[in-house]
C-alpha positions, 0 to 999 in steps of 0.5 A: 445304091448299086455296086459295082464289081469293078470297085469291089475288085479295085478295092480287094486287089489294094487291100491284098496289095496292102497286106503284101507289102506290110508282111515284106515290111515286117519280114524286112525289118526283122531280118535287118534287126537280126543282121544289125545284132550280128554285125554289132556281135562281130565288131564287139569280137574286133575290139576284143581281139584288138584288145588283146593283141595290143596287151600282147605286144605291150607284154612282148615290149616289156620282156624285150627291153628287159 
């Protein structure tokens, strides 16, 4: 059995090839993990501050009809 150099250098450009895009991939994901953590941090902030105003104006409604 006689190898052929095309086919090691076939096969070595598809396995870098391989490794390249399963790093992206991982880069990737954790990058979009993070940014669905803040974005689930900032919409948590929004309901809290809805929140507050809304005890807020509950409170300046009662003082007002007083």
């Amino acid at each position: 059995m006689q190898i052929n150099i095309e086919n090691v250098f076939y096969f070595i450009s598809l396995s870098s090839f391989v490794l390249f895009v399963g790093a992206w991939y991982g880069s990737t994901k954790k990058k979009l993990a993070e940014i669905e953590t803040d974005l689930k941090e900032v919409k948590n902030d929004k309901y809290e501050i809805i929140d507050k105003l809304a005890r807020i104006e509950t409170k300046l409604d009662y003082l007002t009809k007083q």
